[in-house]
C-alpha positions as CSV (number, residue, x, y, z in Angstrom):
1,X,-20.8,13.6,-14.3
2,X,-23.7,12.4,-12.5
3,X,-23.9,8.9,-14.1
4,X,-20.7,8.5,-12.6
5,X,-20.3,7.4,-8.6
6,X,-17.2,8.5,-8.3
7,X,-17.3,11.6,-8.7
8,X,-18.9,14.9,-6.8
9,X,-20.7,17.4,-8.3
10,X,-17.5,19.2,-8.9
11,X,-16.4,16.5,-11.2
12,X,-13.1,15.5,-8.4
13,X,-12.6,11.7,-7.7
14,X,-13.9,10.9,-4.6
15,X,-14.3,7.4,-2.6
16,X,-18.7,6.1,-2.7
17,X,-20.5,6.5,1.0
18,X,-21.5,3.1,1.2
19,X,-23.0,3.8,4.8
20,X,-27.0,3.7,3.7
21,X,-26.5,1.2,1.3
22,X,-28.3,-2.4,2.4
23,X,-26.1,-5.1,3.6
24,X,-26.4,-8.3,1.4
25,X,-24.6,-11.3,-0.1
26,X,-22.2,-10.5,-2.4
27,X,-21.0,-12.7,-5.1
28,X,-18.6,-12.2,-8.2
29,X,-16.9,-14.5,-10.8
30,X,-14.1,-13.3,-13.0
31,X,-12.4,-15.4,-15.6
32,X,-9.7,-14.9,-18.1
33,X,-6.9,-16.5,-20.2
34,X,-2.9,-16.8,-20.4
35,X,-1.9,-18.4,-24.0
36,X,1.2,-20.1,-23.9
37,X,3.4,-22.4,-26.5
38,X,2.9,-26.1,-25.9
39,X,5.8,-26.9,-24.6
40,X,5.4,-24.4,-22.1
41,X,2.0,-25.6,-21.3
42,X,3.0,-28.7,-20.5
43,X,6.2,-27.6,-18.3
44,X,3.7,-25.9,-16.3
45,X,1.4,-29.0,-16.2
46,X,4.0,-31.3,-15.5
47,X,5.2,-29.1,-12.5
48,X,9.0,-29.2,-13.8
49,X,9.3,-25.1,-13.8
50,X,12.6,-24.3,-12.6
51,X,10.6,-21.7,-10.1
52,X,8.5,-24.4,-8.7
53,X,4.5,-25.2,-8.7
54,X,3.6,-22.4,-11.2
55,X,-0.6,-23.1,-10.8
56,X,-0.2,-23.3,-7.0
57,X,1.6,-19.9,-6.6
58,X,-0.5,-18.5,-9.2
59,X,-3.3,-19.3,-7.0
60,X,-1.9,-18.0,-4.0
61,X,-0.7,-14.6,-5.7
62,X,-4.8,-14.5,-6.6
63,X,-6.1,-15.2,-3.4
64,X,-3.8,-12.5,-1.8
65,X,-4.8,-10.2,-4.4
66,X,-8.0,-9.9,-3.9
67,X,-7.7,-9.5,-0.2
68,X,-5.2,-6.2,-1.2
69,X,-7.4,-4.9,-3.7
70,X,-8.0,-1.9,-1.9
71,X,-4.4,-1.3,-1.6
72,X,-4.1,-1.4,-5.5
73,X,-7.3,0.5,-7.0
74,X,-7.3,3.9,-5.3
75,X,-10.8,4.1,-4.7
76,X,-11.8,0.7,-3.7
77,X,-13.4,-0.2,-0.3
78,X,-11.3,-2.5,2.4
79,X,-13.7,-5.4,3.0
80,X,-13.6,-8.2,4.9
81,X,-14.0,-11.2,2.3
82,X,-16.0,-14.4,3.1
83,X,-14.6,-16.3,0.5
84,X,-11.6,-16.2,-2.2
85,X,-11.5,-19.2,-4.8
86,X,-9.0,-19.0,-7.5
87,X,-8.8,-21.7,-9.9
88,X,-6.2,-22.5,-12.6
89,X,-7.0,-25.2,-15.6
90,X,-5.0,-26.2,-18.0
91,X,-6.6,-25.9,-21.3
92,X,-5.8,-26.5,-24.8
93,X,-3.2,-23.5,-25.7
94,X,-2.9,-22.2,-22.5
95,X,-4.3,-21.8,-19.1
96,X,-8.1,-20.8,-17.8
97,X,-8.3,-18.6,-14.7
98,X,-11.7,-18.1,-12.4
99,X,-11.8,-16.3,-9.4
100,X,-14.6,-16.4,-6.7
101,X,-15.3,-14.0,-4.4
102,X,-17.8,-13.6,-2.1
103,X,-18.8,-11.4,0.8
104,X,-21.3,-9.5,3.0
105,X,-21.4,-6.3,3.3
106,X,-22.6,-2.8,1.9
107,X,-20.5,-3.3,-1.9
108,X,-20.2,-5.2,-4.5
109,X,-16.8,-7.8,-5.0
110,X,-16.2,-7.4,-8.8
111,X,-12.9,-5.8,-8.5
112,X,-11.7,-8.3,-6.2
113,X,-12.7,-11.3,-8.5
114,X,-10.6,-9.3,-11.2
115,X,-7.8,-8.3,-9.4
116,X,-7.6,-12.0,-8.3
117,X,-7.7,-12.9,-12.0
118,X,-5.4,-10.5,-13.1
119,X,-2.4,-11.2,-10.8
120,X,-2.7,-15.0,-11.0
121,X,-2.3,-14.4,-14.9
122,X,0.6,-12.3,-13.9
123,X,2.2,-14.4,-11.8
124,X,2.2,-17.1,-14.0
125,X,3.4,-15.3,-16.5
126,X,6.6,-14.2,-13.9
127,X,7.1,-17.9,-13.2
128,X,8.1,-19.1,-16.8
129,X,8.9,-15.7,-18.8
130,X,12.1,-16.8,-18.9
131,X,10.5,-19.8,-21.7
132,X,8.5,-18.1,-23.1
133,X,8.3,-14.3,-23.9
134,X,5.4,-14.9,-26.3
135,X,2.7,-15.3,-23.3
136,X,-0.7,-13.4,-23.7
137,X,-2.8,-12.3,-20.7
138,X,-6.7,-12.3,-22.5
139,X,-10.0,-12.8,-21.5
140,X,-10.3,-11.3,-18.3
141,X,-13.8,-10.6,-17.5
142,X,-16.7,-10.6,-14.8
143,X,-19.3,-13.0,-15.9
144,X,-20.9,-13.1,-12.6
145,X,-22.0,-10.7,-10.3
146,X,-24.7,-11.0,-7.4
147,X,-26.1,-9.2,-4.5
148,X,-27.0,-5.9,-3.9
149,X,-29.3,-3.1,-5.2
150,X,-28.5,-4.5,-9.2
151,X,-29.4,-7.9,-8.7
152,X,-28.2,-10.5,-10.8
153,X,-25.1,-10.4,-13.7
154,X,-24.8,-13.2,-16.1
155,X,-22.3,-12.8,-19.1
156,X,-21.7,-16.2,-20.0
């Protein structure tokens, strides 16, 4: 169990002492993917969803995400975030999510840039289900992380 941080020598779950660890500039960048059928595409596109501005509450539901991540993931640090970006593009078949987070502090932001990822796709999803039950949630990946002791994280 000792190539895993999360666990004491006992092999229980317990939360990282981040309290030595330098403080830096923190940076992560999730993406992923939410296939849709055309015309739901371009319902969501158009902005004519019965529930309203799909992208822009997708993007909201992202950016609050990440900010509760803590909340969510049971072993997560609180941390005060510099920066949340989440963007949603319309893209042939379906819609391309990125999330930015960035921070200072003693850990790293991955989880948040996921979690932002992963809700936006949900909540997109939540908006037009009621069209289209054939949605996929895919893709969702860090290609990006920065800062701290590991340096640099490039998977694109």
């Amino acid at each position: 169990m000792s190539d895993f941080t999360h666990f004491d020598e006992s092999g229980a779950a317990h939360m990282v002492d981040v309290s030595t660890k330098a403080t830096t500039s923190r940076t992560a960048i999730a993406k992923g993917f939410i296939s849709m059928q055309p015309a739901t595409l371009a319902m969501v596109a158009e902005g004519t969803a019965k529930k309203g501005d799909v992208l822009g509450v997708a993007r909201l539901a992202g950016i609050m995400a990440a900010k509760k991540t803590h909340d969510l993931i049971p072993l997560c640090h609180p941390l005060a975030l510099s920066k949340v970006a989440v963007e949603l593009d319309v893209a042939e078949g379906g819609i391309a999510i990125t999330a930015t987070v960035k921070n200072t502090g003693q850990t790293g932001v991955e989880m948040e840039a996921l979690t932002a990822v992963s809700l936006a796709a949900l909540t997109v999803y939540d908006m037009v289900k009621a069209v289209d039950k054939t949605m996929v949630i895919s893709e969702t990946r860090l290609v990006l992380k920065d800062g701290g002791k590991s340096g640099l994280f490039e998977a694109e």
